[in-house]
C-alpha positions in Angstrom: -24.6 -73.6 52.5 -21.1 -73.1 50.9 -18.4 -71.0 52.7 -17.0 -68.4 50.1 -14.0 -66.9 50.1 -13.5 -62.7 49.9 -12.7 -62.9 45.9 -15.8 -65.3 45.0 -17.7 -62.8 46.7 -17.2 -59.9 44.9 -16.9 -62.1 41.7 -20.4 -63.5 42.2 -21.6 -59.8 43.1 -19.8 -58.6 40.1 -21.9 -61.1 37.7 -24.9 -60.0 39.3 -24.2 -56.9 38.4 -23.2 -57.3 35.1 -26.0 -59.9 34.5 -28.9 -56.9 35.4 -29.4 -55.1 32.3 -30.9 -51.6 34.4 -27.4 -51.7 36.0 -25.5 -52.0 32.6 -26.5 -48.2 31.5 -27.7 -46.0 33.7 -28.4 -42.6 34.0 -27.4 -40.4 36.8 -27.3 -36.7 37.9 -25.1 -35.7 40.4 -21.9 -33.1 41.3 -18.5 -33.7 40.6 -15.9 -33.9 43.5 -12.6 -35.1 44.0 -11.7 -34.8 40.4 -8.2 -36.1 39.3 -7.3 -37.2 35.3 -4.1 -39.2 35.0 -1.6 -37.9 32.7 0.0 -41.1 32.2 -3.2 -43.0 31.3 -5.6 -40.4 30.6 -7.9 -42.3 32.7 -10.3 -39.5 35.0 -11.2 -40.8 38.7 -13.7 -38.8 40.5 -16.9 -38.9 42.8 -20.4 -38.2 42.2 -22.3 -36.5 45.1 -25.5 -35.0 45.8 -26.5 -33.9 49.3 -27.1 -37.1 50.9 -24.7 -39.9 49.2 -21.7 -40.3 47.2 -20.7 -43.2 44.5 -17.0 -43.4 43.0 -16.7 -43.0 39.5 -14.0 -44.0 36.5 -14.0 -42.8 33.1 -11.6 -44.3 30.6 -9.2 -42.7 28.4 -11.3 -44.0 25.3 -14.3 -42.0 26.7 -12.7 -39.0 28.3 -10.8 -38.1 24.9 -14.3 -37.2 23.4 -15.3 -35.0 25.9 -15.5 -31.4 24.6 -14.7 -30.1 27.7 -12.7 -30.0 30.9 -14.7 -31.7 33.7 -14.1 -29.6 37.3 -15.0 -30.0 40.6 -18.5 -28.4 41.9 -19.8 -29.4 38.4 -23.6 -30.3 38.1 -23.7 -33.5 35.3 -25.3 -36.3 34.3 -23.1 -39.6 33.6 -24.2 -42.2 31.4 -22.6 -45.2 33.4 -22.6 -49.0 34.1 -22.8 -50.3 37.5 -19.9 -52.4 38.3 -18.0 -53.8 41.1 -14.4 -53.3 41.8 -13.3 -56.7 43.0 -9.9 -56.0 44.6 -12.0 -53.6 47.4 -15.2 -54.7 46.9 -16.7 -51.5 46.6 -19.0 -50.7 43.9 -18.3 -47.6 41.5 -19.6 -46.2 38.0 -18.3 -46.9 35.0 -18.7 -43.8 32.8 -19.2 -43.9 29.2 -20.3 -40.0 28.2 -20.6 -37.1 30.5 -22.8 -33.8 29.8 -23.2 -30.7 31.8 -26.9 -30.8 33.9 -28.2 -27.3 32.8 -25.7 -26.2 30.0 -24.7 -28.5 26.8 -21.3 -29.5 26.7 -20.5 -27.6 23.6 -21.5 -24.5 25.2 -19.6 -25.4 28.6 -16.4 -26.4 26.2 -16.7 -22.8 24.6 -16.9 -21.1 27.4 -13.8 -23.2 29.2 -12.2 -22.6 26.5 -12.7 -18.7 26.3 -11.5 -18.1 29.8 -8.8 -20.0 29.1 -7.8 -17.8 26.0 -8.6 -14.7 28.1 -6.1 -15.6 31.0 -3.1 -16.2 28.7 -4.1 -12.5 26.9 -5.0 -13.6 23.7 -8.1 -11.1 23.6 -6.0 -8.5 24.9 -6.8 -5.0 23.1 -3.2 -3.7 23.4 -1.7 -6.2 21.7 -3.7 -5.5 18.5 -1.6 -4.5 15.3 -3.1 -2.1 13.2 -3.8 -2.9 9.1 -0.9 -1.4 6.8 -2.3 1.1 5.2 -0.9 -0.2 1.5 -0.5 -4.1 2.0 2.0 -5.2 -1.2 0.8 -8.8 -0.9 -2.6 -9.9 0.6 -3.4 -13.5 2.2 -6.2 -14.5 2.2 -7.5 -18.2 4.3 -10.4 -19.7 3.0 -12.0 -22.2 1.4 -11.1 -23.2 -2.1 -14.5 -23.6 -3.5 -16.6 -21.4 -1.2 -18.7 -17.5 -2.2 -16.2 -15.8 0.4 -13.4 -16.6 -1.6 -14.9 -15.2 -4.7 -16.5 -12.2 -3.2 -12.9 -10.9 -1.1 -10.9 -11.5 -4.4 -13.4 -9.2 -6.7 -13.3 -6.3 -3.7 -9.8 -6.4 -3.7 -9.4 -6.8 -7.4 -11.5 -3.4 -7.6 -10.7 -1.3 -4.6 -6.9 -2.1 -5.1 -5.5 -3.6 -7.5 -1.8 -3.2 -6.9 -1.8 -5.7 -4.2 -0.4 -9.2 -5.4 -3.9 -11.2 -3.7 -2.4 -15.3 -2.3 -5.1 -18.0 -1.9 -4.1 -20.6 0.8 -7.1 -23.1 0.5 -8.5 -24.7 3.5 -11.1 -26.7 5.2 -13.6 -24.4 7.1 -15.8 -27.0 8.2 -15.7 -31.1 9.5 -13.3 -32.2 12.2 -10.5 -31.7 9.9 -11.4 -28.4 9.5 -9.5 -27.1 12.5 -6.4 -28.1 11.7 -6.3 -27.3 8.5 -7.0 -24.0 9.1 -4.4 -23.5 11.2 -1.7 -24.9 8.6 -2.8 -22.7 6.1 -2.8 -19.4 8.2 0.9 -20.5 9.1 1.8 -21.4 5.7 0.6 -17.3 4.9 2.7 -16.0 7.9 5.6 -17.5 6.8 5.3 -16.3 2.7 5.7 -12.6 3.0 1.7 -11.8 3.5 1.6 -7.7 4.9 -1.7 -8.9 6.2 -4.4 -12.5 6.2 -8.2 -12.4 5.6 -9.5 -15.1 7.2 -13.2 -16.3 7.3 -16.3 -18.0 4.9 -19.2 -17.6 4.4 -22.8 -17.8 7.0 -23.9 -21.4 8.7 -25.1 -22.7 11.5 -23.1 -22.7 14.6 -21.9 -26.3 13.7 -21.0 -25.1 10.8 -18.7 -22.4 12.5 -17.5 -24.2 15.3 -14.0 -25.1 13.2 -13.1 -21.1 14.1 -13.9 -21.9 17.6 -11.4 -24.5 18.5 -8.0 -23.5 20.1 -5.9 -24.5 17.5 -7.1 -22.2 15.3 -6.7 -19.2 17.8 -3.2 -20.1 18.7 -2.4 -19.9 14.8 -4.1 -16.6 14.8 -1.9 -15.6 17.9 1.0 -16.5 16.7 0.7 -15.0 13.4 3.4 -13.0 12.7 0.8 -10.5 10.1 -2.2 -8.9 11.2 -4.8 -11.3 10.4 -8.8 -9.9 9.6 -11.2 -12.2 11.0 -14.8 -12.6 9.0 -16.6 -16.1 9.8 -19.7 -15.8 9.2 -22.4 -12.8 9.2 -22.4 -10.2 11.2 -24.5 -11.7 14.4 -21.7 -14.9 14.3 -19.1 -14.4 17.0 -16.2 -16.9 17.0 -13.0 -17.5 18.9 -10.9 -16.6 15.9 -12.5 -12.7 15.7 -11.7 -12.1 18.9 -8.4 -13.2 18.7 -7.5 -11.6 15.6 -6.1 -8.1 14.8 -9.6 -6.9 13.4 -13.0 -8.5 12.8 -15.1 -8.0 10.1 -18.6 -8.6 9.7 -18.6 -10.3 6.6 -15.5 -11.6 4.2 -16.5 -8.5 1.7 -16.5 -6.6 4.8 -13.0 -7.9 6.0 -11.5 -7.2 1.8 -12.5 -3.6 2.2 -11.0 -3.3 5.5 -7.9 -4.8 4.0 -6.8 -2.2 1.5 -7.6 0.9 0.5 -9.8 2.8 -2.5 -7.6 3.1 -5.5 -10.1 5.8 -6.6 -10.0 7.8 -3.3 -6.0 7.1 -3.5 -5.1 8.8 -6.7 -7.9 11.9 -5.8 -6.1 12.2 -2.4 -3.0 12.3 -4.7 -3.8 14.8 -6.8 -5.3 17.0 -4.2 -1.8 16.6 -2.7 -0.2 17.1 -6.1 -2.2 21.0 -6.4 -1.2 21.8 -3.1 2.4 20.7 -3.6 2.6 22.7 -7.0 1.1 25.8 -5.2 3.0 25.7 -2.4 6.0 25.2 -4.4 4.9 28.1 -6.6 4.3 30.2 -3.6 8.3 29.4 -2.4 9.7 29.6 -5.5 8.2 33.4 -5.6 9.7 34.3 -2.5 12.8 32.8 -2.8 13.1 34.4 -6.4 12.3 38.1 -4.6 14.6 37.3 -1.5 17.2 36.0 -3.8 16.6 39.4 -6.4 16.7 41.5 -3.1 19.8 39.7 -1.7 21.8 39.9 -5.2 20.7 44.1 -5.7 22.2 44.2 -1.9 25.1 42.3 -3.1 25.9 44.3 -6.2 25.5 47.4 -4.4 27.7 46.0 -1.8 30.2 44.6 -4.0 30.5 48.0 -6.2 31.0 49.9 -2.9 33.1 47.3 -1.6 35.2 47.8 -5.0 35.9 51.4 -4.7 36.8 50.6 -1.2 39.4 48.5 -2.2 40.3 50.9 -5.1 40.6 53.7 -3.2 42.9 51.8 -0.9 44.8 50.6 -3.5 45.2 53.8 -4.7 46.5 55.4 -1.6 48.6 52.7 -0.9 50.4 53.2 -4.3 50.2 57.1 -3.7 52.1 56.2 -0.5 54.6 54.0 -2.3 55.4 56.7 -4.8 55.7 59.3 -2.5 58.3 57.4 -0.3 60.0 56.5 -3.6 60.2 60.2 -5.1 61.2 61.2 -1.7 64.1 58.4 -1.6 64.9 59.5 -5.1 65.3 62.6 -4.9 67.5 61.9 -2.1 69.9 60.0 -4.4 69.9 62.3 -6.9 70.5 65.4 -4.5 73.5 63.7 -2.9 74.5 62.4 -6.0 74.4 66.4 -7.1 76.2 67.4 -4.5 78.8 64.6 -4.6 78.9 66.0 -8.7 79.3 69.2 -7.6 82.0 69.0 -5.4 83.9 67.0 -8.0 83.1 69.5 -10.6 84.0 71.9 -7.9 87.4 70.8 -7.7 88.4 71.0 -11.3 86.1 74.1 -12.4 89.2 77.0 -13.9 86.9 79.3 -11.6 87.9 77.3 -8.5 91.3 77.3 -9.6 91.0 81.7 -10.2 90.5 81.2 -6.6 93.3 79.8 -6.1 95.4 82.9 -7.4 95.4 82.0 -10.9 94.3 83.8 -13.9 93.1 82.7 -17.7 94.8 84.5 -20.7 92.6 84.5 -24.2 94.0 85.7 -27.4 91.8 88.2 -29.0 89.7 85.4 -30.7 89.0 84.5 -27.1 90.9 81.8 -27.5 92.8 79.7 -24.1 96.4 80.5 -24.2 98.1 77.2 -22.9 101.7 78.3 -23.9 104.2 81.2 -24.2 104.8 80.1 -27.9 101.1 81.1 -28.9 102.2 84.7 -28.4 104.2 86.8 -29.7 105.6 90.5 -28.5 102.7 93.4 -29.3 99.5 91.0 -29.1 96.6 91.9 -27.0 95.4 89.7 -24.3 92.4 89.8 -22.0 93.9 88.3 -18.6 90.8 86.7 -16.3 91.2 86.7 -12.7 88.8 85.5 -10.1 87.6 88.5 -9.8 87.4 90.7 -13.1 89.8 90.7 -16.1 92.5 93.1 -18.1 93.5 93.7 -21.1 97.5 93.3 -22.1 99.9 93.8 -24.5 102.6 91.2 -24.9 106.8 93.1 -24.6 108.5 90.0 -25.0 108.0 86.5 -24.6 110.4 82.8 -23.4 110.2 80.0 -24.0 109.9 77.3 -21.5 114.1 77.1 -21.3 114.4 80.5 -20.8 112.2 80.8 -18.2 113.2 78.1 -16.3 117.5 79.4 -16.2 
């Protein structure tokens, strides 16, 4: 017998292993534990229990990227797996090729995962919700470019409002690159001036559907920056994408009516509105016109009163002025009188009678100025200040005479 050494040992163990064909794919049902996926690698390490044993497990990045879920521990599966030996420890593990859930299929499992994981970031969230405008301008609408949804939301819209401008971004809504695409096209619509994105197609099986379902398609939804109407499918199908979205819709007809609103109901509201406007405008115009003929009888009889106010104030005010002025007239004219007077006063022949002196008329009554207008045996009346006399001239001389 040979002596071995520690490495032919677990090499010759690792052939035998490899050389059973049971041992090269194998099924077994277990719990995980002591989960643990690489980031680096993407390799998953973990254990597979049940109550009496454990065995190590590996899982490869080649295998783990199909998985539709996120393995965890405490998880019942079953491993499809080849038996090998890990040489450098010599300790025997499982190499694992697929992985499904014991009890629940994996796309089921994924969904669900994937759900809770929506739900704790708020992505269901009621309150953050926006509501429909009630008169989009320009309508998106996310479907595919060849499928009855598309035809059926573009002949509601075309009917029930036709003043929207309608914007077809075509996309896949089924296949693995369905997903994605769906995605791009609901960005595209958020970023060309959409008001609001219908978003759906038509009934399928739940394969069929499962594109609305992913999480790339609910983070486009999220982060739309519209409202977006979700309507995948019939009104039973429940998807990722309608409960992430603004408003779901049981069908894609269903989600065109909830879009916009009835032209027909539109213009009766408006001409409802229109009577009412007119009457109500009539009834204010009436009751302006009688406030405003009330207001201007007020003001005329106002204004006419107010007038003979100000005429009658006018009029005293005047009467006051000419009063003062007759007064300061006659004033004047009395002192000028009297200033006449006493000039006249002072050279009137009567003020100079006073004086002593007398007036001597001929018989014609005319002045005598001079001794030479006389002659001896003419009659004169003599005036004094007080009476007159009658005289008859004896002799008369001259100025010389009278004078020696």
């Amino acid at each position: 017998m040979s002596i071995l050494t520690v490495s032919q040992l677990n090499r010759y163990v690792a052939m035998q292993f490899q050389s059973d064909a049971r041992l090269r794919m194998v099924l077994v049902r277990g719990e995980i534990s002591n989960f643990r996926c690489q980031f680096s690698s993407g390799h998953c390490y973990f254990s597979i229990c049940d109550e009496d044993a454990k065995i190590t497990a590996v899982m490869f990045r080649s295998h783990a990227a199909r998985l539709k879920y996120k393995p965890e521990d405490g998880m019942h599966v079953i491993v499809q797996a080849a038996v090998t030996l890990y040489e450098p420890n010599g300790s025997y593990q499982l190499n694992v090729t697929d992985m499904q859930p014991d009890g629940v299929g994996a796309q089921a499992l994924a969904l669900k995962q994937r759900r809770e994981k929506l739900a704790k970031l708020g992505y269901f969230d009621a309150e953050r919700k926006r509501p429909v405008p009630p008169l989009p301008q320009k309508i998106g609408i996310v479907t595919s470019a060849s499928g009855a949804a598309k035809h059926d939301m573009l002949q509601i819209l075309e009917r029930r409002y036709p003043l929207a401008a309608v914007c077809v971004y075509p996309c896949l809504v089924q296949g693995d690159q369905a997903p994605q695409s769906i995605a791009e096209a609901l960005t595209i619509a958020g970023q060309d001036g959409c008001d609001v994105i219908l978003m759906g197609r038509g009934g399928g099986s739940a394969e069929d559907l499962s594109a609305f379902q992913e999480e790339i398609v609910a983070h486009a939804v999220y982060n739309s920056p519209v409202p977006v109407i979700s309507a995948v499918g019939h009104e039973t199908d429940h998807c990722i994408a309608d409960e992430v979205a603004d408003l779901r819709a049981p069908t894609p007809s269903a989600a065109a009516e909830l879009a916009v609103p009835d032209i027909r109901a539109l213009m009766q509201n408006a001409e409802l509105y229109r009577k009412r406007l007119d009457a109500a405008f009539t009834e204010i115009f009436e009751q302006k016109q009688a406030q405003l003929e009330r207001l201007s009888a007020r003001l005329e009889m106002q204004a006419v009163g107010r007038q003979v106010e100000i005429q009658q104030e006018r009029f005293s005010s005047l009467e006051r002025r000419f009063h003062a002025a007759m007064e300061r007239l006659l004033a004047e004219r009395q002192q000028a009188w009297q200033m006449l007077c006493g000039r006249l006063e002072t050279v009137s022949p009567v003020a100079i009678l006073q004086r002593g002196y007398s007036l001597v008329y001929d018989t014609d009554g005319t002045l005598i100025h001079s001794a030479e207008a006389v002659k001896p045996d003419d009659t004169l009346q003599i005036r004094f200040a007080q009476g007159s006399c009658t005289a008859v001239v004896t002799a008369v001389q001259s100025e010389e005479e009278h004078t020696r």
